[in-house]
N, C-alpha and C positions, 0 to 999 in steps of 0.2 A: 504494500500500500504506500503511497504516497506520505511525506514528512512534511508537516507543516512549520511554514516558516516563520519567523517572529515578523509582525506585523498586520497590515490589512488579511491576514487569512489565505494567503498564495500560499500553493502546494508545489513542493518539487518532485519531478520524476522519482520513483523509485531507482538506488543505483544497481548498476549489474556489477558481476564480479569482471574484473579484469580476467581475460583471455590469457592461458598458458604463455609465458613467452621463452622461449630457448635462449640457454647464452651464445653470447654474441658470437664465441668459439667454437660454438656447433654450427653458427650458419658461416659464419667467416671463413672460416677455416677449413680449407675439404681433407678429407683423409686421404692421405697417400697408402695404395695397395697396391703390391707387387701383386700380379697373378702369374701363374705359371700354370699354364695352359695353351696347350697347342691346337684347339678345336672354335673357331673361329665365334660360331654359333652360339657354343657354351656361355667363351668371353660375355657375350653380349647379355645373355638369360641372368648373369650373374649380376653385370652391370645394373640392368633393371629389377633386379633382386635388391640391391643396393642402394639405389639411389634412392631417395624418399625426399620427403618434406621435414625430415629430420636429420638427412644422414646425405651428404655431397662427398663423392667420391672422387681421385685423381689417381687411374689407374696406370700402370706402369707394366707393359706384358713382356714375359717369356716365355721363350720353347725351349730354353737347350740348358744345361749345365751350365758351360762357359756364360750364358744370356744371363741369368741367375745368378753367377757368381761375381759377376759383372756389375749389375745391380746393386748386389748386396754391397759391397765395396764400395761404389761412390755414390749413393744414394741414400736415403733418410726415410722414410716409409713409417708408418703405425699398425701396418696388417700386414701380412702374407697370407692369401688364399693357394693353395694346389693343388691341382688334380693329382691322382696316384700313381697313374699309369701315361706317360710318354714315350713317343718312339724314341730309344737310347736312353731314357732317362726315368727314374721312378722318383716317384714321391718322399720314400724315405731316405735317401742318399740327401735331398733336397732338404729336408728337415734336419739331417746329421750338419749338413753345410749352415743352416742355420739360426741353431743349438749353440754353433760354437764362435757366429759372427754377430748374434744379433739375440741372444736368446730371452730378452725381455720384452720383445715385438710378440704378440699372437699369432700363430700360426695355424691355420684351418684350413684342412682336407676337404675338399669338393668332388666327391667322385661317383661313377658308374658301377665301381667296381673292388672298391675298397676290400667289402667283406668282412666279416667278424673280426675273425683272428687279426686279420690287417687293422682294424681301425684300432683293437686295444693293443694291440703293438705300437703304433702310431700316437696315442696318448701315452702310455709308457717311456715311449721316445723324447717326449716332449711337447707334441700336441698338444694344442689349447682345447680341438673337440675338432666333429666331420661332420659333414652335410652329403647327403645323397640326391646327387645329381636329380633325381625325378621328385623331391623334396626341398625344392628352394626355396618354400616360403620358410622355413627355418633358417635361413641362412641370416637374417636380421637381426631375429632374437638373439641368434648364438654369437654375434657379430657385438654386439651390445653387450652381451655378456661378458664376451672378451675382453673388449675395451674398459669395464669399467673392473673387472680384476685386475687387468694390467695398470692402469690409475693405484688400485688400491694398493700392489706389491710396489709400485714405484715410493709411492708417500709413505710404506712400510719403512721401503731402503735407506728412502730419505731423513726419517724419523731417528734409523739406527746409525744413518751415519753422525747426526745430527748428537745424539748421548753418547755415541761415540768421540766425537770430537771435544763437547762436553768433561766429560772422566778423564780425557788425555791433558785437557789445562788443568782440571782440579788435581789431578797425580803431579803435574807440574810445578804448581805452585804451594804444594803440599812438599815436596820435593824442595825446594828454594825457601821456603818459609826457614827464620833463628830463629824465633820465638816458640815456646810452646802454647798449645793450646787447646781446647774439648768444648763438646758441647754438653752443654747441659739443659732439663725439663725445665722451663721456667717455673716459681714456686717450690719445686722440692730441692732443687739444685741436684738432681738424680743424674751421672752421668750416663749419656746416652752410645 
């Protein structure tokens, strides 16, 4: 209902709530994903799996080893999507390569053909999770997923390096301190 206003008895509009708004880092800012995929078609299904009104993508594709290891090297990315199965190349070699280049980036398997055993070898590996190719409306959710674990182990690391660095001046100047000195309970003077 309508709030009446002080004076001659005029009413103001009821308010609405303000509309959702995303930060300006979600719209600003598109994600960089490496795909590694050599099926043309695929690329594309995945792309529009992706893209949204919440989520702007900046893809970056491979077919080969060398392509991918290429990538990894001079480039900066937030995802790694890839299929399992390439001509000369497989999935998991891809994940081994980077594991050991990149291993705080999300990595998601998109495949036809993954398989059981493959996919929990594949998380085992290191894998963030997989998506099955005839299943890509999943591929958002788990994409979301990933990103915001990956956020939370970052600000973990952050956190730890941070009490880390922390402990190493207090050791310091615990270290360097003449004087003696203790803490005590305020009130009982109980040393702590």
């Amino acid at each position: 209902s309508a709030l009446p206003l002080p004076g001659a008895g005029i009413t103001s509009p009821p308010t609405q709530p303000a509309p959702p708004v995303l930060p300006a880092s979600a719209v600003a800012t598109p994600l960089r994903v490496i795909h590694l995929e050599d099926n043309l078609i695929d690329r594309e299904l995945v792309r529009e799996a992706l893209n949204s009104e919440e989520m702007v993508c900046e893809f970056i594709y491979a077919t080969s080893e060398s392509e991918f290891s290429t990538v990894l090297e001079h480039q900066t990315f937030g995802l790694i999507l890839s299929d399992f199965t390439l001509p000369g190349y497989d999935g998991l070699s891809a994940l081994a390569i980077a594991q050991r280049t990149c291993p705080a980036v999300p990595y998601v398997f998109i495949s036809g053909t993954i398989g059981e055993q493959r996919a929990i070898e594949s998380l085992r590996g290191g894998a963030t999770d997989y998506v099955l190719k005839d299943h890509l409306e999943r591929l958002l959710p788990v994409v979301r997923r990933a990103l915001l674990e990956a956020g939370e182990r970052a600000k973990r690391r952050a956190a730890e390096a941070s009490l880390q660095r922390s402990e190493e001046l207090f050791r310091e100047m615990a270290e360097r301190i003449d004087d003696v000195f203790y803490i005590a309970t305020p009130g009982t003077g109980d040393w702590l």
